[in-house]
N, C-alpha and C positions, 0 to 999 in steps of 0.2 A: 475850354474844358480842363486842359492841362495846368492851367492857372488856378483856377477852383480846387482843382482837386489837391493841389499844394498845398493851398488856404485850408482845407477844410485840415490836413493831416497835418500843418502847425498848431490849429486850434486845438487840434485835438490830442495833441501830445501834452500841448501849456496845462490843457485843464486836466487832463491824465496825471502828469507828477505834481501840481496843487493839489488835487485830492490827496492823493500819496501820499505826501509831505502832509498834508493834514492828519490823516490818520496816521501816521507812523509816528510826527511828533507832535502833535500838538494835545491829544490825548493825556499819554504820559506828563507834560508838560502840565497839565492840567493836575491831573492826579498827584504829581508832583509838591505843586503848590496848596494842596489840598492838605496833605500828609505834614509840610511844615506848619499848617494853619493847626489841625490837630495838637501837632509837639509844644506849637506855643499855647495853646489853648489847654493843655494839659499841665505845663510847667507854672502857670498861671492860677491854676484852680490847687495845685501841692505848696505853692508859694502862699497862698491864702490860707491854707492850713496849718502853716506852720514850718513844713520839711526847710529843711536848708541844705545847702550845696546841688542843687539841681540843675543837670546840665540835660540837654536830648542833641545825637546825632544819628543819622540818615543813612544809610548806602542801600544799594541793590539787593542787599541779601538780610539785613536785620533795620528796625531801630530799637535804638538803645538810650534810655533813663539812666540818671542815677541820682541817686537820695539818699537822704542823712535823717535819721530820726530822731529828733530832742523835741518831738511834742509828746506823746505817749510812753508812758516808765515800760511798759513791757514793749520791748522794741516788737514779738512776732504782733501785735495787737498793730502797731504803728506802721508795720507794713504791709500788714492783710490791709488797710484804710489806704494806702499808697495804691498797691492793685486797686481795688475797687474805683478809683479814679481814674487809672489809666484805663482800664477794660471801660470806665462809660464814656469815659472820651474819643474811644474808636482802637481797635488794634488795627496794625497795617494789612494791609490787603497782600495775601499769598509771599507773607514772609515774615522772618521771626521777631517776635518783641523782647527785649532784653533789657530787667531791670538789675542796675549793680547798686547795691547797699552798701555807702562808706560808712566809717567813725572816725569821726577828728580828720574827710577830707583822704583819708586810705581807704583801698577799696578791703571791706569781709567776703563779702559773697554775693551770690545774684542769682536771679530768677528768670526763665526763659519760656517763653512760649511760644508754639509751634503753629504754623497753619494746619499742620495735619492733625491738629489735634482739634478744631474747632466744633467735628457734629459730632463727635462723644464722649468731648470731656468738658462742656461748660455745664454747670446745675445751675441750680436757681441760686446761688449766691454767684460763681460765672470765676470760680476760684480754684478747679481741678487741674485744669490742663497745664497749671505751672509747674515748671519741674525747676526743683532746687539742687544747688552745687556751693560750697568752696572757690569754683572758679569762677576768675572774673576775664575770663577772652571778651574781648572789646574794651577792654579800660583805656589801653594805649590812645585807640580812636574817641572816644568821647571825653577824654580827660583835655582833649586839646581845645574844646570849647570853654566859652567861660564857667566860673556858678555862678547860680541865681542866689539871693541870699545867705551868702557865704557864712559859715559859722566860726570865721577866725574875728577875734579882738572882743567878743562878746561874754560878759562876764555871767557865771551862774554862783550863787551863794546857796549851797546846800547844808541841810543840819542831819549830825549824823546822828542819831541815840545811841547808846551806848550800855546793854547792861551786862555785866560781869557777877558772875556768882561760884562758889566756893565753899563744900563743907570739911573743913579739916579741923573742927574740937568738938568735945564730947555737949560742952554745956550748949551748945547754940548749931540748930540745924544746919542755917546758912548763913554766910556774911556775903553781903553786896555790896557792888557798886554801879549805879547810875550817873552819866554824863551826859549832856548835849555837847554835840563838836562843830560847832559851825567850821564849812570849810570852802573856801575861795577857791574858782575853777576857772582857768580860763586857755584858750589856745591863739597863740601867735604867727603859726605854719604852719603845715600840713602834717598830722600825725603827733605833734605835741603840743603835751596839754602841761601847764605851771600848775600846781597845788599846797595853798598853804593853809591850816588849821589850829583851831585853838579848841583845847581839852575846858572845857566848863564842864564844875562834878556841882551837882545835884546833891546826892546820895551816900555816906561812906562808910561803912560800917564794915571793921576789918582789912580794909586793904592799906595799904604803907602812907604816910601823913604828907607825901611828895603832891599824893593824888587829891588831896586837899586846897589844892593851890590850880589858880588856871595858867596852862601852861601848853605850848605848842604838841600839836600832834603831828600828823605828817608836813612833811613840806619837804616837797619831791619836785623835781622835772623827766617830765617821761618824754619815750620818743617811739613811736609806732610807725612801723617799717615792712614792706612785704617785700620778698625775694623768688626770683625764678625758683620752679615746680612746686608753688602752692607755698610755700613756706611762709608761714607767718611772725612776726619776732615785735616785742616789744624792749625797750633800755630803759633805766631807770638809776638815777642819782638821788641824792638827798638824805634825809630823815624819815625813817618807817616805824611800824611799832615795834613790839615786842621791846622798848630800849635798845636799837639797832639803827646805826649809820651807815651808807657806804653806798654800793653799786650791784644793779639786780639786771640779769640779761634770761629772758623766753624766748623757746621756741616755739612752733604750735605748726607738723604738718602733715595733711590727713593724704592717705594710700590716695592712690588716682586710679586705683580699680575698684575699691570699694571704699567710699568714703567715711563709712560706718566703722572703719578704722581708723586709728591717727596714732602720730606717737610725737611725744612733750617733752623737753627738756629745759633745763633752769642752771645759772649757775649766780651764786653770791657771794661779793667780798664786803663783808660787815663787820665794826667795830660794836663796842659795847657805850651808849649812850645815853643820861636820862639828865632830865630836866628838873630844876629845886627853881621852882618856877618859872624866870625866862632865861634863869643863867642852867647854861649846860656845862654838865659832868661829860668827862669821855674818856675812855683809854686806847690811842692810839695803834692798840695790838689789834689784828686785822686775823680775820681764819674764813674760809671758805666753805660756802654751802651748796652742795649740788640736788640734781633731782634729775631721774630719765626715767619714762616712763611710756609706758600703754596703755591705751582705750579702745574700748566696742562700746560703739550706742545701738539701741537697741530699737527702734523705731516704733513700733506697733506699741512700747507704751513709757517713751522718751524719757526712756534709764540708761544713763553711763557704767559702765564697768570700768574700773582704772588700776592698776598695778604699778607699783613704782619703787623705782629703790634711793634711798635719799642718806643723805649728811645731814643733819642737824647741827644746831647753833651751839651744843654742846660737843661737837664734832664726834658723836654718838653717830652707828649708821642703823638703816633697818630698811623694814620692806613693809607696803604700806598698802592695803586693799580697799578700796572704796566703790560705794554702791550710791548711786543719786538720780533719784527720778525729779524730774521738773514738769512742774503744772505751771498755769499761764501765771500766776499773782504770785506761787510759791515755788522753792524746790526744797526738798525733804532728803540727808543722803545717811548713810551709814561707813562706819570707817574702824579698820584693825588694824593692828602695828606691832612688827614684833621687828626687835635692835637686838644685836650682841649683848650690849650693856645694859639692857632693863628689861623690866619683865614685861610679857604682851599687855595688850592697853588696846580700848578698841572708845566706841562712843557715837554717836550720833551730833547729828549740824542740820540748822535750816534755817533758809532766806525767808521774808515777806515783803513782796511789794508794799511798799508804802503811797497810801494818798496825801493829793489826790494824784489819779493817774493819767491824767492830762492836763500839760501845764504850756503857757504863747508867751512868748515874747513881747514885748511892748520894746521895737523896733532896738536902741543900744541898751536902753537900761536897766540893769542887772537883776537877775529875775533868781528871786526868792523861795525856795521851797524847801520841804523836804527831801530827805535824800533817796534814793532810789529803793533801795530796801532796808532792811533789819534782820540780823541773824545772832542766834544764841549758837554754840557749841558746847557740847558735854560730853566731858573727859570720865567714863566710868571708872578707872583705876585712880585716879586721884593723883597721877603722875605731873611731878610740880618740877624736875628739870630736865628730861628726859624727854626726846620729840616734838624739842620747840623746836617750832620755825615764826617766819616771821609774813607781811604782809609790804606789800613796794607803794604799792597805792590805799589811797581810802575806801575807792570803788571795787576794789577786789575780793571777790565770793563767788562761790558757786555758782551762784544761780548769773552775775552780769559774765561769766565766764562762759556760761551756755547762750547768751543773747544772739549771737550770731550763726548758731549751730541751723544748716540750713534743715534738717530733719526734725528738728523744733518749728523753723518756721513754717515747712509743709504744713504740718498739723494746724497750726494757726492760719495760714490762709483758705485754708478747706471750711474751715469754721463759719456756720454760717452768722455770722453778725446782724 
């Protein structure tokens, strides 16, 4: 009996901690393997779309995406279509999903969704419950995976339009000038992008006989950089417009109690440079341009307010108020300026996306478009040297300055598509 009873209280301890051990790990285990079948199944179906640089990693407490959009010109467009894949592919069970959105391979900002947020914030598009930030907590952890279609050594040929207009004589309303710029794009590292251009005029009626001739527009090397407590910085070398050489350095970084503040600053050491076709004129004499500045966006109907105090290329200083709301294809802004040295000046600017507004790769070969947007400015006083400034890149405006602003992208992932 004493033997039996042994028997039976081994057997029954063996089958006791197998079960155990089965529900304790092999469950999870399961689920596990489950959740990497999703991330690859997910990275999979953004790679077929287009997205580049996409990495997915795992822990206990999030997973975490992250993606680069060069399919869709309006980036919130191209990432409300990134969610929409992730949410049909599965979000993780009782823990957070976190998407980070690079350019050029740096992280802008990210998207994060909450288990608690699951029974009353999905609608029928299944796009509320993401809450948007500036920050990218998890970068460290997911940057140490690979990318999926990496967007370095791939070349883009963009055309830029160009039209300029001016009424300063009595006999003739306006004198214009139209150009097309085609301009060479491409990134070698992480964060910099090579850009070289050539000015093809169209158009000329009034403008100086230089503008006659096709001749280099920018050709810069930038360098895009994030730094501890949100801070964002861009460098920049080369050839800008305005006829200006030299070296341009941004800051860009938003309050961490409310993000719906930020504050900007700029500084530049540029010469005076212009091209008589492909030979260049320069003067060696160098002066400095600054710019510091504040913003509130206003969320509920995604208009910047901006304040700023600046240097100018005429090394004139002043203070600079600007109003710009951004709609998804446009942004529309308003702007005044009053300098010591010249009289107030104010005037209106606006972006348009340009088509089409989705545009794939065909694996290395250089892919052909038009450029991202088109914008006019209108200077109402007529002020011809006073409050220049200049531009570091060709893609620099309004509206691709707002592309990552994550209270723009709210709005556009709520949107039902």
């Amino acid at each position: 009996m004493r033997s039996k009873f042994l028997k039976f209280t081994l057997a029954f301890r063996f089958w006791f901690y197998a079960i155990a051990t089965i529900l304790s790990f092999g469950f999870p285990e399961t689920m596990k393997g489950q959740d990497i079948l999703i991330g690859n199944e997910t990275i999979e179906e953004l790679i077929g779309m287009g997205f580049e640089n996409v990495r997915c990693a795992e822990n206990e407490n999030e997973r975490i995406y992250t993606i680069e959009n060069n399919v869709y010109k309006a980036q919130g467009v191209g990432i409300a279509k990134a969610i929409e894949i992730i949410q049909r592919q599965g979000l993780p069970s009782g823990k957070r999903c976190k998407v980070i959105v690079t350019h050029l391979e740096v992280p802008e900002m990210s998207l994060t969704y909450h288990p608690s947020n699951s029974n009353d914030s999905l609608s029928t598009n299944g796009n509320i419950g993401w809450e948007t930030s500036y920050d990218v907590d998890g970068w460290k952890e997911v940057r140490k995976e690979k990318a999926k279609n990496s967007s370095r050594y791939k070349v883009d040929i963009l055309v830029y339009p160009q039209l300029s207009y001016k009424n300063l004589i009595i006999t003739q309303i306006y004198q214009a000038l139209f150009t097309l710029n085609p301009a060479v794009e491409v990134s070698f590292w992480p964060g910099m992008k090579l850009t070289g251009q050539l000015i093809v005029p169209i158009y000329n009626d009034g403008y100086s006989i230089y503008q006659d001739k096709v001749h280099p527009g920018f050709i810069t090397l930038s360098q895009r950089f994030r730094l501890p407590c949100n801070i964002k910085g861009k460098a920049t070398v080369g050839y800008f417009n305005a006829d200006r050489y030299g070296a341009d350095l941004m800051f860009f970084r938003p309050f961490k109690s409310d993000e719906r503040f930020s504050l900007e600053g700029r500084l530049g050491y540029v010469g005076i440079g212009y091209w008589d076709g492909f030979k260049l004129h320069y003067d060696t004499d160098m002066s400095l341009t600054w710019t510091i500045g504040a913003n509130f966006y206003w969320p509920r109907y995604n208009t910047q307010f901006s304040l700023k105090g600046e240097q100018y290329l005429m090394k004139d200083r002043g203070v600079k108020f600007e109003m710009i709301r951004h709609f998804r294809y446009a942004s529309i802004g308003f702007y005044a300026m009053k300098g010591k040295e010249a009289n107030s000046n104010g005037g209106f600017r606006f972006q348009v996306l340009l088509p089409p507004y989705k545009q794939k790769r065909h694996k290395l070969l250089p892919r052909i478009s038009t450029s991202y947007n088109m914008g006019i400015a209108y200077n109402a006083g007529n002020e011809q040297y006073y409050y220049r400034q200049y531009r570091s890149e060709a893609n620099e405006n309004i509206m691709n300055n707002n592309g990552f602003n994550p209270y723009f992208i709210k709005t556009e992932i709520n949107h039902n598509y």
